[in-house]
Each structure stands twice: as structure tokens, then as C-alpha cells.
C-alpha positions in Angstrom: 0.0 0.0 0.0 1.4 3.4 -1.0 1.7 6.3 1.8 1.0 9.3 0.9 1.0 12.8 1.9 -2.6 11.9 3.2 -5.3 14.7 3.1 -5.8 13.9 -0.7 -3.0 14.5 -2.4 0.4 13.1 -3.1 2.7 14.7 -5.6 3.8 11.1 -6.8 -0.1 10.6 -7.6 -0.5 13.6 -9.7 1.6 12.5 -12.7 -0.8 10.3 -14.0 -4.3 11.4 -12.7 -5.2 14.3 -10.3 -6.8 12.8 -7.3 -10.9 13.6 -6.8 -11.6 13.3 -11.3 -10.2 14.0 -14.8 -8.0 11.7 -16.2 -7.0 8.6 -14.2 -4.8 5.7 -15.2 -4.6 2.2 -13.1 -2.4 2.7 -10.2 1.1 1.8 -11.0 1.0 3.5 -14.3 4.8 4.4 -14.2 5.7 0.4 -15.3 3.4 -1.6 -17.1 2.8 -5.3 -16.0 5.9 -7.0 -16.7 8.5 -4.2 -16.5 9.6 -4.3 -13.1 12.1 -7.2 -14.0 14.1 -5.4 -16.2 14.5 -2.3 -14.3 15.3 -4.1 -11.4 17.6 -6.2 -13.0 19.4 -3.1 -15.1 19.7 -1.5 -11.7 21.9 -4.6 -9.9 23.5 -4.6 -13.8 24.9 -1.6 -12.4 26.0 -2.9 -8.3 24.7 -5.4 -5.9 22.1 -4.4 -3.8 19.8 -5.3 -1.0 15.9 -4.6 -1.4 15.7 -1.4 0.1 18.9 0.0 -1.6 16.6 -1.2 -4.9 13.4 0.6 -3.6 15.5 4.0 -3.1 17.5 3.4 -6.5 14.2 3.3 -8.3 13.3 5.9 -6.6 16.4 8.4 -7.5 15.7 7.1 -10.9 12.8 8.5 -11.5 13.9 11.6 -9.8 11.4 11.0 -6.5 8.2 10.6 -8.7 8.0 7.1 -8.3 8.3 5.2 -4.6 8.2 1.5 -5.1 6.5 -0.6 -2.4 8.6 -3.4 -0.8 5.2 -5.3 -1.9 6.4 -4.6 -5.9 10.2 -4.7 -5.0 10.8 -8.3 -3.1 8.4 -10.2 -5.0 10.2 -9.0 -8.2 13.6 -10.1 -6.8 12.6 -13.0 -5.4 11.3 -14.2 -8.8 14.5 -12.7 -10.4 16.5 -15.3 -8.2 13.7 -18.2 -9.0 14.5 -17.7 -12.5 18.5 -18.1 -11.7 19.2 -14.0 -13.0 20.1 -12.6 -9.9 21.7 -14.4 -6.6 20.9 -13.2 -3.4 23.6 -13.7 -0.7 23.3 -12.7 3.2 25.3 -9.7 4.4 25.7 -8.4 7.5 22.2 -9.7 7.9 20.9 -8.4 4.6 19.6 -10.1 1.4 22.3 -8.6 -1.4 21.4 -9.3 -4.7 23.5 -9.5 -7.9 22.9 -10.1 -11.2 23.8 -13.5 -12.7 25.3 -14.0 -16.1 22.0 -15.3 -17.3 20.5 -12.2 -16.1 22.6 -9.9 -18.3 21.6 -12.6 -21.2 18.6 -11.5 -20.2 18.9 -7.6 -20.1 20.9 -7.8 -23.5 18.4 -10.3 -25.1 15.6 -7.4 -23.7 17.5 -4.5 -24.4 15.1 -3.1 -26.5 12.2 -3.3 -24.2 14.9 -2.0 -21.6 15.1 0.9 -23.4 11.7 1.8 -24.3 10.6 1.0 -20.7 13.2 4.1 -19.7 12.4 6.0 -22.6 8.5 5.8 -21.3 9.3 6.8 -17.8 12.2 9.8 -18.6 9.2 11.3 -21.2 6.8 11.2 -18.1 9.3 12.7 -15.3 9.9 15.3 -18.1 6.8 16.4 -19.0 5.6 16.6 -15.2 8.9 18.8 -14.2 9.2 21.0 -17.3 7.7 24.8 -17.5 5.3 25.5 -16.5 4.9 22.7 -14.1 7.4 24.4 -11.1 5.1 27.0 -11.2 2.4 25.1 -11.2 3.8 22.8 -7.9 4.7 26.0 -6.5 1.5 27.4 -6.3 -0.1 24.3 -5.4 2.1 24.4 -2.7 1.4 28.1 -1.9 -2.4 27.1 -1.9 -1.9 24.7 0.5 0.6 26.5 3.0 -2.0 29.2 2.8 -4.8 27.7 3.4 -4.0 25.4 6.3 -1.8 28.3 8.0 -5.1 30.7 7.9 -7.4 27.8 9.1 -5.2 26.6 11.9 -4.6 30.6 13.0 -8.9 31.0 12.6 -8.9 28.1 15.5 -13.0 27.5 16.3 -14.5 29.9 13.4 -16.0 27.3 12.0 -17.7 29.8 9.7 -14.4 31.1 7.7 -12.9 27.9 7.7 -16.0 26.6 5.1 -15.2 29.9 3.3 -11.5 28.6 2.5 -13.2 24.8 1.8 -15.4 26.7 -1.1 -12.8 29.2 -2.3 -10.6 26.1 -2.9 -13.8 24.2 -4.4 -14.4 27.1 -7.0 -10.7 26.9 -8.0 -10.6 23.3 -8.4 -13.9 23.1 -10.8 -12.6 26.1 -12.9 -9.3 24.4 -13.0 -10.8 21.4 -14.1 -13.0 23.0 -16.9 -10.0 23.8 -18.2 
């Protein structure tokens, strides 16, 4: 289960479907069904490394847009060493995982699909962080500074805090007529 930033919104979310309507993709739209072998197995291409060293180095990959979940990451590298391309050896109490020579059979025998699969996810990390989308986070962000600062500093007025719910309600339908 992904963790979010909770309240509705998680920046990670956003890339392929604002929460609450428009344009939503299945959830784990960043790799299609299939994928997460060969990314995985390009990363320990590169270094051996235990599980959560693979969850962050996803994670760097795709600049902080994507988080894997240990529940996408160890399944994947267990079946990775079922299939004889990785090895997994304990270290200092940790599962350390290395590719095989079968496993850069593999990647070189996939490199295509390697390649597109990277080409697909640089595309999306570009067009969500290139103007105008800074200044679109930024704002967001402002927006939400704002409006919990002001409605934690109106304490019990109950009254102005459902002005600040339908100010941001008009925004977010005439953003979304857009």
C-alpha cells in the first residue's frame, strides 16, 4: 500500500491522474505489467544491492516521482532469483542481490524493451517537471501552505474555515473546466 502525503494529495499521484476526477490511469501506471524485472535487473546490472537499496535506487531514478512498495520490490527479486538472473547472498544480515550472467543474457536479449521501458518513464518525469509545471507545484504548494496556515490561525470559526473549503472548491472546478 502506498503512503501518501494523506489529506488527498500526493505529488507522486499527480503524474498520471489528479486525485478527486479528470484523467486517471490504473495505479502503478509508471511500469506496465511486466516491466519491473528489467528495471530491477538493469539497476543490480549496475551494483549489488539489498531490497531497500533497490526501492531507493528506483526511486532516484525517477527523480522522487516514483516510490516502489517493498510489496512490488521483493516479489520481483525473489522471482528474479527463482528464475537463476540474480543471486541473493546474506550480508551483514541483509539479502544482497547480484545479477547473474543469465541475467545480463537476459537484459541484453531485452535490451530493446529495456530501453523503451526508460524511454517511457524519462518522457513522463519530463513532462511533469518542465515549464510551466514548477510553477504550477509552486502554487499548489502556496495554496496549500495558505490555506492550512489561515485555518489553523482562525482556530474554532468554524464559519471562515467553510469559506476557505469553497474558495478552494471554486478553483478546483474552474481548474478542471480547463
Amino acid at each position: 500500500m502506498r503512503r501518501g502525503w494523506g489529506f488527498g494529495f500526493d505529488p507522486a499521484e499527480w503524474a498520471f491522474g489528479w486525485p478527486g476526477g479528470g484523467r486517471r490511469q490504473r495505479r502503478g501506471q509508471w511500469f506496465e505489467s511486466g516491466d519491473m524485472k528489467y528495471v530491477i535487473l538493469k539497476l543490480l546490472a549496475k551494483r549489488p544491492m539489498h531490497g531497500y537499496e533497490v526501492m531507493k535506487a528506483l526511486e532516484e531514478e525517477t527523480h522522487g516521482c516514483y516510490k516502489p512498495s517493498p510489496g512490488t520490490v521483493y516479489p520481483t527479486l525473489q522471482w528474479l532469483e527463482d528464475e537463476g538472473l540474480v543471486n541473493a547472498e546474506t550480508v551483514d544480515g541483509k539479502k544482497v542481490y547480484s545479477i547473474t550472467e543469465s541475467g545480463r543474457a537476459f537484459l541484453e536479449t531485452h535490451k530493446s524493451t529495456v530501453e523503451d521501458i526508460f524511454e517511457r518513464v524519462t518522457s513522463t518525469i519530463d513532462q511533469f517537471v518542465r515549464e510551466p509545471m514548477p510553477e504550477v507545484n509552486r502554487a499548489v504548494g502556496r495554496v496549500v501552505s495558505q490555506s492550512y496556515r489561515t485555518a489553523w490561525r482562525l482556530g474554532a470559526d468554524d464559519e471562515r474555515k467553510r469559506k476557505i473549503s469553497e474558495i478552494l472548491e471554486r478553483a478546483a472546478k474552474e481548474i478542471e473546466a480547463l
